[in-house]
N, C-alpha and C positions, 0 to 999 in steps of 0.2 A: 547639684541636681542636673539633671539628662533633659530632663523635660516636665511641665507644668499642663495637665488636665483642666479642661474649665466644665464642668458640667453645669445644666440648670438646676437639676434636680440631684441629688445623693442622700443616701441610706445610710449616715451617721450614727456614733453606738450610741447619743441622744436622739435620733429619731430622725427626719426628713429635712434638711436645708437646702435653701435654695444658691443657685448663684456660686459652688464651692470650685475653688481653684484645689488641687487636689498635686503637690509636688512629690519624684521619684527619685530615687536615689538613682544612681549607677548599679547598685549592688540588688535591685530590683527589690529596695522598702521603700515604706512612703514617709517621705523627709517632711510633709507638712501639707498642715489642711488648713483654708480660710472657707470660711464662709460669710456671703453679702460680697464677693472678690466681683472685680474686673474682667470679663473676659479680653480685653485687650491683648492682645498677643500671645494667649496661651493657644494651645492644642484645643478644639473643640469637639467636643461627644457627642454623638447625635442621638440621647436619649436617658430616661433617667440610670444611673450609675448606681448599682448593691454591693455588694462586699460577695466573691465569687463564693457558689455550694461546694461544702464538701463530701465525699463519698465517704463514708466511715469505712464501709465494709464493702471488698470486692473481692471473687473468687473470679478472675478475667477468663481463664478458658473454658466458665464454663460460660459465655456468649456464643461459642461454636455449637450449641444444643438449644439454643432458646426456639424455643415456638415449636420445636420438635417432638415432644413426648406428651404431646395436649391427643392424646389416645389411649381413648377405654380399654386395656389390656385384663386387669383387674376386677371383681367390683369392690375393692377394697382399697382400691389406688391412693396413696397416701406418698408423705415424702419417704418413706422406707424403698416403696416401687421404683421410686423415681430414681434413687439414689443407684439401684443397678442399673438404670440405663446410663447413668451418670460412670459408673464404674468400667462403661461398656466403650469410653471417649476416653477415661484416661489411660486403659491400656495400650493406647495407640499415639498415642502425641507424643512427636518427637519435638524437640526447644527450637526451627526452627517455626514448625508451628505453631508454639504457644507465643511467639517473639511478635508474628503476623496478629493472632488473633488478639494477643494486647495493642497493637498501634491500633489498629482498626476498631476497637471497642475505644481507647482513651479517646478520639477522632469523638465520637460520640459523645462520649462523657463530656467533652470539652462543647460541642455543639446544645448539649441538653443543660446548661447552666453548671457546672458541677467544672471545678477550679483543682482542687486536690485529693486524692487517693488514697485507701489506707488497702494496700492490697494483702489481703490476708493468703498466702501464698505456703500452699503445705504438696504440691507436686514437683517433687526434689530429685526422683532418682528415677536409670532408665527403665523399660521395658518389665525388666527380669528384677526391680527391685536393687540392683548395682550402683552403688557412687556412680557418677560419671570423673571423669580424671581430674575434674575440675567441678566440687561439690558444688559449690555456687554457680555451678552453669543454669539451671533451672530461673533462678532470683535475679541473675543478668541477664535474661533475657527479659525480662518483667524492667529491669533498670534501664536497656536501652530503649526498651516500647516507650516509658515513661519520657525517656530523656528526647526522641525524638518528635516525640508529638508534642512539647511543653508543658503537659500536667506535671503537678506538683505530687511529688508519691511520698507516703511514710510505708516503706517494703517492713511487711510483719511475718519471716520466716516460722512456720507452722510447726510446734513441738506434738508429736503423733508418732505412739506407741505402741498402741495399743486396741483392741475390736472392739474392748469391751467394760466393763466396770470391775474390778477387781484383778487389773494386770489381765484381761482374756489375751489368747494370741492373736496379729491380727489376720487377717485372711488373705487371702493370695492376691485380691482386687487393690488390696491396701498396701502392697510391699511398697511401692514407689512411696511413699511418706515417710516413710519410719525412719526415725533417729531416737537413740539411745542420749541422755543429755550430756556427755561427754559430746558428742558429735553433731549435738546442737550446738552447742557454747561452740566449738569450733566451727560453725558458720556463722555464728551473730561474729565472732572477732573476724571472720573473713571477711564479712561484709562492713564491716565498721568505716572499711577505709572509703568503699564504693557509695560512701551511705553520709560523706561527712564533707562534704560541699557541695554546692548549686542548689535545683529542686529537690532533693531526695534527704530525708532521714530515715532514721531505723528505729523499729520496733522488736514486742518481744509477744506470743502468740502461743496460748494454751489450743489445740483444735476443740477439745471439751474434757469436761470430768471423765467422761467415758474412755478417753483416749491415752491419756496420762495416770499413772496412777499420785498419791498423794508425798508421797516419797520422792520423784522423778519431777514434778512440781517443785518440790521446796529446794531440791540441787538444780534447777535449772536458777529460779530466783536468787538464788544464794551466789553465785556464780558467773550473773551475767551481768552489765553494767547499769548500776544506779540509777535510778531516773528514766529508764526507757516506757513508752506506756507499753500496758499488758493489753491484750484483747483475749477474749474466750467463748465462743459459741455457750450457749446455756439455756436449760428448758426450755426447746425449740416445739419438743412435742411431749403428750401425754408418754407415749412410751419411757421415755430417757426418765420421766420423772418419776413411771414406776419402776422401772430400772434401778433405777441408784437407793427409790427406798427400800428396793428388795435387798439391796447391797449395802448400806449405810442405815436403815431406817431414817434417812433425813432426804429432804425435798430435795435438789441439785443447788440451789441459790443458799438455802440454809444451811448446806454443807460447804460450801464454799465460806459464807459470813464467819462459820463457824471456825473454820480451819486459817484463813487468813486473814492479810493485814488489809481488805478491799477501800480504797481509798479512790479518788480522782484521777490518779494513772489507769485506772484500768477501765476496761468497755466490754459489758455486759453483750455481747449479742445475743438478737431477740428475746430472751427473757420473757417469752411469750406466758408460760403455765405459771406464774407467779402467784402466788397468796396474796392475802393482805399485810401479816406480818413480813413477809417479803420486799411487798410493794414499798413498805416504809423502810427498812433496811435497806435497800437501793438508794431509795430519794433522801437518807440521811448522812449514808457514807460519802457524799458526791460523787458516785463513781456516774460514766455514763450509760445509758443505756442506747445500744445501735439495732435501730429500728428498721425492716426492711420490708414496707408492708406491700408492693408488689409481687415480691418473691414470697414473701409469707403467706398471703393471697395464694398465688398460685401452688403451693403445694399443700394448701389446706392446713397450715401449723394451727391457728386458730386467733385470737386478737390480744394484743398485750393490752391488761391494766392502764390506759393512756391516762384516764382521766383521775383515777386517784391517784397516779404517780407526779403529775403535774402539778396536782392541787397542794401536794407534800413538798414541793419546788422540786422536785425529780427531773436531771438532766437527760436530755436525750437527743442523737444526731440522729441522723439517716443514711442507709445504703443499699444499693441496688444489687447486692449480692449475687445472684444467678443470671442476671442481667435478662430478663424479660422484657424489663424499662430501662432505659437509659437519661432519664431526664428526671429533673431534681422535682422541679414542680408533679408528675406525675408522682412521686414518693407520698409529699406532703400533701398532694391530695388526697390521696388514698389512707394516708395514717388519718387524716379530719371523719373521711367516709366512713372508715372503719368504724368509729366509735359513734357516729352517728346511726348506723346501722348496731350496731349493738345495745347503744343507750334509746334507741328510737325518739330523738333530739335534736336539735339541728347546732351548730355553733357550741361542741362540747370542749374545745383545745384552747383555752388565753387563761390569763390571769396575770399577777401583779405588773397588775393598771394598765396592762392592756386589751382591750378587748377588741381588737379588729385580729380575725380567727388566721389572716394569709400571714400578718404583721408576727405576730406571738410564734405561728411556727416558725419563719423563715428565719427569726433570729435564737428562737432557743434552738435552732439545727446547726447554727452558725455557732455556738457558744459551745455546746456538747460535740460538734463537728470538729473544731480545734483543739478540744484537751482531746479529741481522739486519737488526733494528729500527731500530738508531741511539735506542733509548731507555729507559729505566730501568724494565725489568719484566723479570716472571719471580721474581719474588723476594719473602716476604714479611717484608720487613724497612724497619728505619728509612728515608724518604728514598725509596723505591721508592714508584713506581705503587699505588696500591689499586684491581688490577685482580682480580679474585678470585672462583674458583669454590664454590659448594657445592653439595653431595652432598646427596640425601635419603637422609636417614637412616631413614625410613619404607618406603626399599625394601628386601623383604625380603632381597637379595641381601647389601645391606650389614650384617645383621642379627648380632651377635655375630661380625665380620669384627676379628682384630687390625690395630689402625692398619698396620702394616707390608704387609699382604694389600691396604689398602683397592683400591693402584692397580692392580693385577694383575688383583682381583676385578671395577674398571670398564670397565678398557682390553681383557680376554680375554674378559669374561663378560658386560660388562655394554650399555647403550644410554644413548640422550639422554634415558629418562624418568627416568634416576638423578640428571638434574639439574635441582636443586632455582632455585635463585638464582644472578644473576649480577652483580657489581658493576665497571664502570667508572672511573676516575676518581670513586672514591669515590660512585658514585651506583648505584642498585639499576637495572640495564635488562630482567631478565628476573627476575620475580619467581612463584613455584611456576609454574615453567615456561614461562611468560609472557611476551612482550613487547606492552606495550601497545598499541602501531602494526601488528600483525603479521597481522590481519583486512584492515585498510587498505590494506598492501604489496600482500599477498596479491592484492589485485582487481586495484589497481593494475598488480601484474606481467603478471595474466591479460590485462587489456586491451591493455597493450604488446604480450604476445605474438600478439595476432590479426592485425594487418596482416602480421608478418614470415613467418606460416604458416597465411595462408588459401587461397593456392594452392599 
């Protein structure tokens, strides 16, 4: 061991202990947990200690347009609209500014409680749609933002083919995506080697049924290596679901169940239009479902099924997708809101045997958050990750809070100045609220962003 934690307080996968000595590997896992320990000569924490959030879903450049297209253009403004202002940033980003705008966004992610990444990464080629000389230039750029700022990443290269449901061509705003699955599989084996020590693993990334056709699917999976998890955008909006039944006669989620092998590797994103035969096809395959209800929120998609899919034991993480929010509590606040506003209810999100509503989400986000991953966090125990948040204890909100309140009192009430420290693979990256590179980012990002919006 390197070093030996003493918290008062920690977020154990049995629940709240006090007094826990908390030991790190060299190799940044945690070699051993006591609880009722000594704080005698350990390292002490200045607050209670959780098992750090993870981001299931990120699309990191698109943080250079946040807060930007909250204008009435429209009166139909939906995410269709939005999507060509969106088309309107990726024609112009070159990979030193996608490289800026990920440190500067992780910088955040790390700051808003949120430990590790799944960045769903489908902006591959330059300008004109061309390989760059170096296919994986796009994804190392995203590997070094990761590796510089200390987040933990699972990079999920984006398989995107296609405009439309039945092979359409894609359109000229889309060329920078497109890979054929020969030339996918030859960036997942490019990346394997970039991808196969420190913080970083690899994934495997359908963009949607829309985008792939069902053939181009099944040689990608045939193809690529075993065991990677899958992620897939899916009935995000009413459109795509009549889309695909104008195309298949089946909902997107039932054509998928229908067509493959959907299992616990794979992550449903949003799954917003879902049935109720659906809803239990989800929550019985185990697969997860990645919830982003800020961004969902903000481009009107409408509200996922939370509470019959929960009540089914239906996994589910969270991610900040479009990066509007950057902070893990504001997610899971808004996923509780949601359904509270829909069910007209208050306290609609726990179950088995828990029923403190901050408690239940923070760790079924934590459980769904790691199989998204494909890696060993979420948890503080033996053999896991020392990826780990803490609380200032200093804030008075936290102030005579029973451990059992703490998460309800940060996730409903509280903000990102409750957090105190954040550890990585066993290393300190945000320390009283700090990251040390994060004045640096900062310019850095502003200077990126001046050529992409000086006219």
């Amino acid at each position: 061991m390197v070093a030996t934690l003493f918290a008062e307080q920690a977020l154990l996968p049995d629940g709240w202990a006090r007094n826990v000595a908390i030991g790190i590997n060299s190799d940044g896992t945690i070699a051993s947990i006591e609880a009722g320990a000594s704080a005698e000569g350990l390292q002490r924490v200045n607050g209670p200690v959780l098992p750090g959030m993870v981001n299931l879903h990120s699309h990191a450049f698109q943080r250079a347009m946040a807060g930007l297209t909250e204008v009435a253009l429209k009166p139909d403004d939906s995410f269709w609209s939005w999507r060509e202002l969106m088309y309107r940033l990726v024609g112009r980003l070159q990979p030193d500014q996608v490289g800026a705008i990920a440190a500067f966004l992780y910088i955040e992610m790390l700051k808003g409680g949120y430990t590790s990444v799944a960045e769903f990464h489908y902006l591959h080629h330059d300008v004109d749609g061309r390989p760059y000389a170096d296919p994986a230039e796009m994804s190392r750029c995203i590997l070094n933002a990761a590796e510089a700022t200390g987040i933990r990443l699972t990079l999920l290269p984006v398989m995107y083919a296609h405009g439309g449901f039945g092979g359409k061509d894609p359109s000229a705003a889309q060329r920078r995506f497109i890979h054929d699955p020969e030339a996918y599989l030859g960036l997942l084996e490019t990346l394997e080697g970039d991808c196969a020590n420190g913080r970083a693993a690899l994934g495997a990334s359908f963009h949607s049924l829309r985008a792939v056709t069902p053939e181009e699917m099944t040689a990608v999976q045939q193809g690529m290596r075993p065991g990677l998890p899958i992620h897939i955008h899916i009935a995000e909006q009413q459109k795509e679901v009549e889309d695909c039944l104008a195309w298949s006669g089946k909902r997107p989620i039932q054509y998928l169940y229908d067509g493959w092998n959907v299992d616990q590797r794979w992550c449903l994103v949003h799954a917003t239009h879902a049935d109720e035969a659906e809803v239990t096809r989800m929550a019985k395959s185990g697969a997860v479902v990645g919830l982003c209800p800020t961004t969902e929120a903000n481009l009107g998609d409408g509200l996922f099924p939370a509470v019959s899919y929960t009540e089914q034991g239906g996994r589910f993480g969270i991610g900040s997708d479009s990066h509007v929010s950057t902070t893990a509590f504001e997610e899971l606040r808004w996923l509780e809101y949601g359904q509270r506003l829909k069910h007209e209810r208050r306290n609609r999100l726990h179950g088995g045997g828990q029923n403190n509503v901050g408690t239940f989400l923070y760790e079924a986000a934590l459980q769904g958050g790691a199989l998204a991953m494909g890696q060993k966090v979420g948890r503080i125990e033996a053999g896991a990750k020392a990826d780990l948040l803490v609380l200032d204890s200093r804030h008075p909100l936290l102030a005579n809070v029973r451990a059992d309140d703490i998460l309800g009192r940060w996730i409903f009430a509280g903000a990102s100045r409750m957090i105190r420290d954040v550890m990585v693979a066993g290393d300190w990256v945000i320390q009283d609220g700090r990251h040390p590179d994060e004045i640096e980012a900062g310019r850095t990002f502003a200077a990126a962003m001046r050529p992409l919006f000086e006219d």
